[in-house]
Every structure is written in structure tokens, then in C-alpha cells.
C-alpha positions in Angstrom: 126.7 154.0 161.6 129.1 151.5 161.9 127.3 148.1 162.1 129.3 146.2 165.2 128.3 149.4 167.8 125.0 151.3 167.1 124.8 154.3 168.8 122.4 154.3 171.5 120.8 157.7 171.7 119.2 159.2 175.3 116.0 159.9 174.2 115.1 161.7 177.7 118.3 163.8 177.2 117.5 165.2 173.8 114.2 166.0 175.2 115.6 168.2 177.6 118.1 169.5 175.8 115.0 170.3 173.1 112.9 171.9 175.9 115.5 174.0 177.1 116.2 175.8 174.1 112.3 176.2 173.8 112.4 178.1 177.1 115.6 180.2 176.2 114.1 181.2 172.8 110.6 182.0 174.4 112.7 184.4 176.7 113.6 186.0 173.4 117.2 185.1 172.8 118.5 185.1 169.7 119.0 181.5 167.4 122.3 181.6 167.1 122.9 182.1 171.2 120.4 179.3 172.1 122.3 177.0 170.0 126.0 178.2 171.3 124.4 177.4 174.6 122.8 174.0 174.0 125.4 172.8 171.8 123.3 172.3 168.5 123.8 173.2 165.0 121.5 176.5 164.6 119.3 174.8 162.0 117.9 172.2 164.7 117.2 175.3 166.4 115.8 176.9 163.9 113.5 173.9 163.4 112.7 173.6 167.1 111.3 177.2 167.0 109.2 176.4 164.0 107.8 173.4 165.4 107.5 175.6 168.8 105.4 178.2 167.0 103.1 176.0 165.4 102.7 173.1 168.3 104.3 174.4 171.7 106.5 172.8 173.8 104.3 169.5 173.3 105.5 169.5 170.1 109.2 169.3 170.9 108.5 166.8 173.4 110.1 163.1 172.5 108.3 161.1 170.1 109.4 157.8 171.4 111.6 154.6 170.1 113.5 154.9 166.9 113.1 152.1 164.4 111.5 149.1 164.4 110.3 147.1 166.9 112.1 144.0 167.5 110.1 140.8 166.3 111.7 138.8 169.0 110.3 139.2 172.8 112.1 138.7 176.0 110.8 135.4 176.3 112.0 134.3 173.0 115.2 136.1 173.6 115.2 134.0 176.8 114.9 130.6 175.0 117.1 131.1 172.7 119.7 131.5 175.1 118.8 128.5 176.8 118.8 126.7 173.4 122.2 128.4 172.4 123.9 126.9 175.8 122.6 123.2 175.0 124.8 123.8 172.1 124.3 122.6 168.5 125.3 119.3 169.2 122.0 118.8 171.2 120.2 120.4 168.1 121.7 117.4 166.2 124.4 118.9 164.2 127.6 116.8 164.4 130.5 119.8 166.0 129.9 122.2 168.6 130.2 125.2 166.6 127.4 127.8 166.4 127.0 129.3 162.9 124.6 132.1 162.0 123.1 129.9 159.9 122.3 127.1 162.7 121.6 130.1 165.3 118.9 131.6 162.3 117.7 128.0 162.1 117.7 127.4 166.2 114.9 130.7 165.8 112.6 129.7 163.0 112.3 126.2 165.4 111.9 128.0 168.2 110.0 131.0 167.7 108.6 130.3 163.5 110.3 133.5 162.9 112.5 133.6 160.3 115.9 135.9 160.3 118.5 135.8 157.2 121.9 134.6 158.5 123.7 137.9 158.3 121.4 139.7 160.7 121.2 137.2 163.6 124.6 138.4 164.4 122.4 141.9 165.7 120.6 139.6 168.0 123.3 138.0 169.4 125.3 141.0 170.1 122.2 142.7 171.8 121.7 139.3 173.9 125.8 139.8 174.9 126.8 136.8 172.5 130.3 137.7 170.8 131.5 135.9 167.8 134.4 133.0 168.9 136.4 131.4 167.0 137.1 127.4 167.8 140.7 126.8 168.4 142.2 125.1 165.6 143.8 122.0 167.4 144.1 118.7 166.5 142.7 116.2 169.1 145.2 114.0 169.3 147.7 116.8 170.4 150.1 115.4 172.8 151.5 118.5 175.3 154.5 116.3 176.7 155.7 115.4 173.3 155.1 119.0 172.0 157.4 120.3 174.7 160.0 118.2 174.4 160.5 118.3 170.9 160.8 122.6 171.7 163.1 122.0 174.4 165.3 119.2 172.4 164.8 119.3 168.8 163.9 122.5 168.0 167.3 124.7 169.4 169.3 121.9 166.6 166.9 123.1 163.9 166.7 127.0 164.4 169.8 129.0 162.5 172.4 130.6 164.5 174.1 133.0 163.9 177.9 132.5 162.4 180.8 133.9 163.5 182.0 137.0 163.1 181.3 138.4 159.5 183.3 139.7 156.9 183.2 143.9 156.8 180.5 145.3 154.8 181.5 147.0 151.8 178.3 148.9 151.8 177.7 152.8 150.7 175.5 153.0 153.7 177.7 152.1 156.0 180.9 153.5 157.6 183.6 150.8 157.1 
């Protein structure tokens, strides 16, 4: 699993899906079939019908969330977002750039829970956050003065072509 897009998996789907093949093979189709016709290898169908003789269909039925439960509520996910558009300069850090490290910081204050750097970019993307990058310009840029030196200067700088060449002697080419 790549780790910019987890896969979000339809948990009421596979149920279905899972229940449907229970009542195809309780019909007495063969494995193989049920699996052609749900679209599963024929080892999760064999393992459905195991789990199908030993439980019934309440054992094929889904068994809720996968993974962990996040440590951060809605509430918290809530301030933090409200802390995140104050900026970092209200935080007391001298540029308005938001590093993981300041954002993991910004959630320890807030919240006392503590995230390593690398991993707050998971909660940012799964608050909508992207990553930006600040535009590298100086201050002091002057827009006037940067077009008129590309509409005077720079044409008297840039090569130009000569005049017409001499032949090429080249194997490559037909003279």
C-alpha cells in the first residue's frame, strides 16, 4: 500500500459480496462457480464455506473497522485546524511555514498527545491538509524592474542565431 493514498475498503460491500456467495454455495454450487460469479479468488471462497460450516452466515458477517483507532477525536481534529489557520507565527515561531515538526509540536500542546514528525503528515492528509511548498522569492522583488530588464536587457543578452552556416560534412547527413 502505497503510503500517500490508502485504500479505503467498503466494508458493507464485502459483506455482501461475502453473504452472497454463502447463499449460492448453500444452494449447492460448486467453489469454483461461486467464485467466477462473485469475483473472488476460489481460496476466499473456500474459506468462506469453512467459516460458513462451522459459524453460519453470522460468521461471514463484517467484523467491523480495520486497524487502529485513531488517538485523535473530532474535536481535537477540530482544534488543530483552527490552530493550523492561526499559523505558526501565532504559535511563536519566527516564518509562516508549517513543518511536521511544528504541526507534531502544535498536537502535544494541544491535545498532550504525542505523534513522531513523519506520521503527522497521515493526519493532515485525512484532515484535507496537502503539503505546500513556500515560494522561493526574495521580498524585495521589484515586478516593474524585473519586466523591463526581460523586455530590454534580456533580448541583447540571449544568442542568436548566425547567419547562414557552412555545409555539414557529416556521415549522417545528405550534403
Amino acid at each position: 500500500m502505497s503510503k500517500s493514498k490508502s485504500v479505503r475498503r467498503d466494508f458493507d460491500l464485502l459483506e455482501k459480496r461475502r453473504l452472497r456467495a454463502a447463499r449460492w454455495l448453500e444452494k449447492g454450487l460448486p467453489q469454483a462457480e461461486v467464485a467466477r460469479r462473485v469475483g473472488v479468488h476460489r481460496q476466499s471462497v473456500s474459506r468462506w464455506a469453512a467459516t460458513l460450516q462451522k459459524q453460519g452466515a453470522t460468521g461471514l458477517k463484517k467484523a467491523g473497522r480495520a486497524g487502529r483507532k485513531p488517538r485523535l477525536r473530532a474535536e481535537d481534529l477540530a482544534a488543530l485546524e483552527q490552530g493550523l489557520k492561526a499559523g505558526p507565527q501565532a504559535c511563536g515561531y519566527p516564518t509562516a511555514l508549517w513543518t511536521s515538526q511544528r504541526v507534531a509540536r502544535l498536537i502535544k500542546q494541544q491535545t498532550g498527545i504525542q505523534y513522531h514528525p513523519d506520521h503527522v503528515c497521515r493526519i493532515l492528509a485525512r484532515m484535507r491538509w496537502s503539503c505546500q511548498r513556500p515560494v522561493g522569492r526574495a521580498l524585495e522583488r521589484d515586478a516593474a524592474k524585473i519586466a523591463h530588464w526581460k523586455k530590454r536587457r534580456w533580448p541583447d543578452l540571449k544568442k542568436k542565431p548566425r547567419g547562414k552556416a557552412a555545409p555539414s560534412f557529416s556521415s549522417t547527413k545528405a550534403a
